[in-house]
N, C-alpha and C positions, 0 to 999 in steps of 0.2 A: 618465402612461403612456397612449396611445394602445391602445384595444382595441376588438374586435370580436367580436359574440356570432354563434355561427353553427349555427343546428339543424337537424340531417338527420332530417324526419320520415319513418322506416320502416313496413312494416304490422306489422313484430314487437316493434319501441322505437321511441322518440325519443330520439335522440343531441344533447347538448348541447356545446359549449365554446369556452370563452373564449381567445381568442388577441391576442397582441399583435400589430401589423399588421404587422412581421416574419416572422409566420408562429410563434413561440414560443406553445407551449398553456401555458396557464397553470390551468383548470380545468377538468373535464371530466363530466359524469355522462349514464346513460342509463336510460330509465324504461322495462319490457314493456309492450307492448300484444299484443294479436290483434285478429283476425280471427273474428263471426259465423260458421260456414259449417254446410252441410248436404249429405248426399250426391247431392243434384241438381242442384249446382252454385253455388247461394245462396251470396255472401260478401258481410257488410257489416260496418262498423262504425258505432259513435256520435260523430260528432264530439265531441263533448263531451269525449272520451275524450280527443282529441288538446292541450283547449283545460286541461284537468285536467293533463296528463302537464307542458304546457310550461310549468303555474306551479308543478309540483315541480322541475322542472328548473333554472327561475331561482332558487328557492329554497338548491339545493342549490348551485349556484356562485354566490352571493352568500355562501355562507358563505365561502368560501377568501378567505384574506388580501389577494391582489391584487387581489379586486374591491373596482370605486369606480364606481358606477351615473354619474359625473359624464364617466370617462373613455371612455366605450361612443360610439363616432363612429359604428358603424353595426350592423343587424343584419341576418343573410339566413337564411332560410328555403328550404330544398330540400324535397322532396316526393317520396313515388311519385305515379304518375300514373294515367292509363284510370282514374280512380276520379273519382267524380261527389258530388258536395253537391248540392241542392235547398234552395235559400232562397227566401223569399216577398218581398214589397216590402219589409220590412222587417229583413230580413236575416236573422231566424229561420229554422233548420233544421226542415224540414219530413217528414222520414224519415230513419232509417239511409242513409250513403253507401252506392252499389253498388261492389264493390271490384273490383281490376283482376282479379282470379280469375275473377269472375261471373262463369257463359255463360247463364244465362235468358234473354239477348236474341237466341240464336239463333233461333226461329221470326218473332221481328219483325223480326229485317235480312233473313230468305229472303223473306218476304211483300214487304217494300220492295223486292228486289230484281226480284219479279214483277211488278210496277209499269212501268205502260206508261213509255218515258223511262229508266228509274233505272239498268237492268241496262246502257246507251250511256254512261253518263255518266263522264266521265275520273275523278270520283273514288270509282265505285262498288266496284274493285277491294280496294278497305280496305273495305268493310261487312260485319263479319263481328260475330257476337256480341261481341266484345270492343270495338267500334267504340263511341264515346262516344252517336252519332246513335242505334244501336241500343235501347242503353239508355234515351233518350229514345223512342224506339219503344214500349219497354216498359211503361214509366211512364204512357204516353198512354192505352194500350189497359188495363193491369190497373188502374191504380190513378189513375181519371179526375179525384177530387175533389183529390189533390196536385199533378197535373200542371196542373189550371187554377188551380192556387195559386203556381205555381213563377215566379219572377221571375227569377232566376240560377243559373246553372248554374257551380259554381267546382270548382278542384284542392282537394286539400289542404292545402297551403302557400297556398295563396289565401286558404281560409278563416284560417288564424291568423293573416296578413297584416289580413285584413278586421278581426276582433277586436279586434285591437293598436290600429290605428289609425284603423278606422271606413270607409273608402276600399274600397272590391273594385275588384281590379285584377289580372290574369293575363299570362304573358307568351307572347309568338306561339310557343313552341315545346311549352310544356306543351300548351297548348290547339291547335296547327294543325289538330287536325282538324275539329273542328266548327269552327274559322275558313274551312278549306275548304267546309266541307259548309256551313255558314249565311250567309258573305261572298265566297263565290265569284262566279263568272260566271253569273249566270242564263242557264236556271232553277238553281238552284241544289241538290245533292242534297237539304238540307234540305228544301226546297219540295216536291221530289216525289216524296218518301218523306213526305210528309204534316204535317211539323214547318214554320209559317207562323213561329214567333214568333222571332227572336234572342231569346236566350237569355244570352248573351256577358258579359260586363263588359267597362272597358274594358282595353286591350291596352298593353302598355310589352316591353322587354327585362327582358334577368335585369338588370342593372344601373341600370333606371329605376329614381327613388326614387316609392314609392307615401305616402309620409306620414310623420308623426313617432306615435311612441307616446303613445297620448292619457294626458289626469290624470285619475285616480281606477278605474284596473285593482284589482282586488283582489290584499288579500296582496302576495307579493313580486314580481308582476307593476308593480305601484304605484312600482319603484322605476327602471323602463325608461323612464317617463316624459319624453319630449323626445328620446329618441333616436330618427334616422334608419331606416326600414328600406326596405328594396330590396326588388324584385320576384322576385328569385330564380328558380330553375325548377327541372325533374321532375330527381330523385335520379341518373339516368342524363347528362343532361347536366353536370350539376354535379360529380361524379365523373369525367369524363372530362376538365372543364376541370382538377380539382386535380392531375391524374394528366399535365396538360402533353401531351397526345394532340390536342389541339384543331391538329390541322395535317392536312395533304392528305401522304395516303400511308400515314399509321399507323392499326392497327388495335386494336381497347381489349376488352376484357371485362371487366367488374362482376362478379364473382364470389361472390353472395350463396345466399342460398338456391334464388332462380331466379336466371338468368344475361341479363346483356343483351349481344352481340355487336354489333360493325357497322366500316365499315371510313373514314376521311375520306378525301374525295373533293372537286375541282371539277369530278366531271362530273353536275350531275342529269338522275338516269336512272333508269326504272325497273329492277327486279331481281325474277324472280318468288319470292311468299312473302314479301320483303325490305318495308322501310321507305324510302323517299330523302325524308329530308324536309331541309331549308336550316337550319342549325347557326350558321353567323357569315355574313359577307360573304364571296358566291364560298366558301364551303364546305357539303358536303351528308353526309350521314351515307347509308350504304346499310346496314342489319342492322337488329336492332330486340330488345326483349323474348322473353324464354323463360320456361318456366312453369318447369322443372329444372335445378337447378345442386348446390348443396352440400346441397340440401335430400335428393337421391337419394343422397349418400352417408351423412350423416346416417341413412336408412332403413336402408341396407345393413349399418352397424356395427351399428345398434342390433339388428337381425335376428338378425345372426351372433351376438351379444354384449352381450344384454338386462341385463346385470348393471351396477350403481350408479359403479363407476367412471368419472372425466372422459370421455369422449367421446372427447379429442385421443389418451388415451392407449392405449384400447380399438384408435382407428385405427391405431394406430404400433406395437402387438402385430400385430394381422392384416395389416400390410404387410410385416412381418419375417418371415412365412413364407416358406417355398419356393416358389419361380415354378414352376409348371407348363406347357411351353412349349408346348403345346395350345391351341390360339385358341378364344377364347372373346369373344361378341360380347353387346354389351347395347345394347337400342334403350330409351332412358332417359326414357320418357313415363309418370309417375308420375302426375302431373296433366295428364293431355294433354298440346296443346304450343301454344303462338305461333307464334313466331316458326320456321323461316319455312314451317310446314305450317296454322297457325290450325283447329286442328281439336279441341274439346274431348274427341274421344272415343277418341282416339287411347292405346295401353296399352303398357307395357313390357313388354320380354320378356327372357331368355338366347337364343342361339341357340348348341350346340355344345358344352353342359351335358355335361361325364359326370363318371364315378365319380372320375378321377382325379384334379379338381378339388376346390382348397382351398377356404375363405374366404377367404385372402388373394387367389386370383386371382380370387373374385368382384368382389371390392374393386375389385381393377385396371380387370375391366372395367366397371367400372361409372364408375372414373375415365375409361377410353378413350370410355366410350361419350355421353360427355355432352362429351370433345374431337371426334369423329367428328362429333357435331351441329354442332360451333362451326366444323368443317370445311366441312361443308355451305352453311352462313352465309359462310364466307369464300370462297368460292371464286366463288359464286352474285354477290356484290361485287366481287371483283376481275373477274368476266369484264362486271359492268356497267360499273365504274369505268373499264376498258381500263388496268390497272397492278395491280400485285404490291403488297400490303405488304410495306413493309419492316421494319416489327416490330411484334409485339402487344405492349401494354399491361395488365397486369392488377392492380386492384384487388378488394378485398372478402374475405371467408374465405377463401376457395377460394385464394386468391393467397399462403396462409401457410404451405402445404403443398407442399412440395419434389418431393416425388415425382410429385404431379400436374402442377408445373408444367413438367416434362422431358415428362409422358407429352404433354401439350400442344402443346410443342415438337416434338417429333417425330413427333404425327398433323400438325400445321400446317405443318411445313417449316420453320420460322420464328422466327427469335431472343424469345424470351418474355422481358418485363421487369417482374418482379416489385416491387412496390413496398412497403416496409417499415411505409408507414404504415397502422394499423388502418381508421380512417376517412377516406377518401377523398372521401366526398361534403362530411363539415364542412372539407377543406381548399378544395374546389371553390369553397364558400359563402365562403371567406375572398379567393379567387381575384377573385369576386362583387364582395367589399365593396373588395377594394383599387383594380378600375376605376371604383368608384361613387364613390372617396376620390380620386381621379386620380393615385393611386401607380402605375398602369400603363395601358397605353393600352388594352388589349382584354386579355382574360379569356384568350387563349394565351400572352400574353406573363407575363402572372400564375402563369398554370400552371404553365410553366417555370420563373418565378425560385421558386415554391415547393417544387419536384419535388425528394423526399428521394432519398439514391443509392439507384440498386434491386440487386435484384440478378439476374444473366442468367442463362437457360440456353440453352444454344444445341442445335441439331437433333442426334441422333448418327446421321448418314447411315448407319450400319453396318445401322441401322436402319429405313430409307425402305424397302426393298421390302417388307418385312413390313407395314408399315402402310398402305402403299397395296395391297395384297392385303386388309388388314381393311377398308381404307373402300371398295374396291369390293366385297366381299359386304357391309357397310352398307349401300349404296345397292340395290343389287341386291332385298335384301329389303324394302324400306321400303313394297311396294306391299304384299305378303304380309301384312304386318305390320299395315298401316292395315286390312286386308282382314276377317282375323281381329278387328282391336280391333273394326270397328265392329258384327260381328257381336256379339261378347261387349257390347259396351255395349246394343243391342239387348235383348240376354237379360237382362241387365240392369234395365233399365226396365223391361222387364214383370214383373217377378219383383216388385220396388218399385209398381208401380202394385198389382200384386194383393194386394201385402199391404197 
């Protein structure tokens, strides 16, 4: 039997499993990880951390009966991304990764951007704290004796890439920005934002092969040995390819704890706040990263309903209450936001709170109010794109819940296509391996012949003026809103500095 190993490195697990190259899973397990962080924005992890989880991971599907280490034809590797390694010539990690949370690198992208040159330059519009270049900002200026040690700059999936088989190798979509910023058109942003060095490795597609698994990995790593692996790319792409979205005109949400949004397009073009960056041939992505998704409902239950029961079932009591048909608005910036306001200081709020109000309708809004952002996102795309999606796409937790995925539909306008499978980025990965195997020609046509049936909701027009009366007081306050957060973050810091 023909198989393929496919691991979706998360910042909360690493997800394993083994599929026949039909797409049949055959073994599956997933390891916790976190996330360092602190309250002034600091997030990192240990590599090590990732390089430990994926020789329990192998471990644990080599025990199931179907594996044979002989029949393993390829393996792929997805990844989150905006997260940085520092390795030295010798390929040694030289500090905790910065993770895509991190905003420390705000004071050194505004500094760059004061920079005679930098603020004109077509790709200065992206340098924002969360900007990869930034982050190399940071490192240049606090911590001088790493950054004159640092030989490569990889993803995450890079790094275990590199590990496995010795090779560092990235592919053009994880990494575009610092391929813009450092192999652009001189001068180049890197250059005059003060970063001389490429940094890079070298560049392939998700479906280049970077190497064979070298002999004498430890443990049950030791047993991958000679197999193939491919270059793979960031959890977002690779998710959308498994979810068969990879086309012009459909629009996808990742549904995890934070949420990625965006719309496919052949027109590139910018969109403000937005991402347009080039996905396949002739196709561009317009959306990008959010910092809030499942993770604000998550808050919300556990607030209403701190008691030891499951989670799923806490939420499915407090959505069976009574609606209250009193609008109630929630602007859902829990952790700031990304996408498409990039602003780490930005804070949630109720707006329209009274007495009358359950928990259950908090809930709701707090479901609307994380659809009302993905609103924002789509709309901001389709007036760049010059076209309408014709359907979202949704994978990830968020996508398991019925009730959100209507509330969705009907803030969006838009036929919602829920997809049954848990993990979506390992089907992506598999999507990956079958054009690397020439089982299919391009990673859409993969997508598709993998795409489990989903299931639809469709708009309840009964419903459209009410929700476009909420998304315009949405929008309405967003300036209010930012106005106030940034005050309160203000008060903030200093309350933190003084102590």
């Amino acid at each position: 039997m023909t198989t393929v190993l496919a691991i979706d490195l998360g910042g909360s697990a690493l997800k394993a499993c083994l599929f026949d190259v039909d797409g049949e899973p055959l073994a599956s397990t997933s390891i916790p990880l976190g996330f360092d962080e602190d309250p002034i924005g600091h997030s990192e992890q240990d590599p090590q951390r990732w390089w430990d989880a994926l020789a329990v991971s192998v471990s644990q599907v080599r025990d199931h009966r179907a594996f044979d280490a002989g029949d393993i034809a390829a393996i792929v590797i997805c990844g989150f991304t905006r997260t940085q390694i520092f390795l030295n010539d010798h390929g040694h990690v030289l500090r905790p990764a910065i993770g895509f949370r991190d905003s420390r690198s705000l004071g050194p992208a505004n500094e760059a951007l004061a920079k005679p040159g930098v603020v004109h330059h077509l790709q200065a519009r992206h340098l924002n704290a969360f900007h990869p270049l930034a982050r190399l900002l940071w490192l240049q200026h606090n911590e001088p004796e790493t950054w004159g040690a640092t030989h490569l700059v990889l993803e995450p999936k890079d790094y275990l890439n590199l590990r496995l088989t010795g090779h560092a190798m990235s592919d053009r979509i994880s990494q575009s920005w610092l391929i813009s910023a450092m192999r652009g058109s001189e001068p180049t942003l890197a250059r005059l934002a003060g970063v001389e060095r490429d940094l890079l490795p070298e560049i392939g597609d998700p479906t280049t092969l970077v190497g064979r698994v070298r002999d004498g990995l430890p443990g049950a790593l030791s047993a991958l040995a000679g197999a193939q692996v491919l270059c793979g790319s960031n959890d977002t792409w690779t998710a959308v390819a498994g979810l068969g979205a990879m086309r012009q005109g459909c629009a996808y949400c990742i549904s995890g704890s934070s949420e990625v949004f965006g719309l496919l397009t052949g027109t590139n073009t910018p969109a403000e706040g937005l991402i347009t960056i080039g996905w396949a041939n002739d196709l561009w992505q317009i959306g990008g990263p959010g910092q809030n998704g499942s993770n604000a409902i998550n808050w919300i239950v556990e607030v209403l309903d701190p008691g030891e029961r499951p989670l799923a079932q806490k939420l499915d009591t407090l959505l069976a209450q009574p609606v209250n048909r009193r609008p109630l608005i929630f602007h859902p910036y829990l952790h700031g936001e990304r996408t498409p306001f990039w602003d780490r200081d930005l804070r949630a709020s109720f707006i329209g709170l009274t007495a009358a109000h359950g928990p259950g309708d908090m809930v709701r809004a707090v479901m609307e109010g994380v659809a009302l952002l993905n609103r924002t996102v789509l709309q901001r795309a389709e007036a760049a794109a010059g076209h309408k999606a014709d359907e979202v796409r949704i994978a990830g937790g968020g996508a398991r819940n019925a009730v959100w995925n209507g509330i969705r539909a009907n803030i969006l306008g838009r036929r919602v296509l829920a997809s049954p499978a848990n993990e979506m980025g390992l089907r992506g990965c598999l999507a990956i391996a079958r054009v690397g195997l020439a089982l299919n020609t391009d990673v859409g046509a993969a997508g598709i012949a993998l795409s489990d049936d989903f299931t639809f909701f469709e708009p309840d027009h009964s419903q459209s003026a009410r929700y476009r009366a909420l998304y315009s007081v949405f929008e309405e306050t967003m300036d209010s809103v930012a106005q106030a957060s940034h005050r309160l973050a203000a008060i903030g810091r200093e309350q933190f500095d003084g102590n």
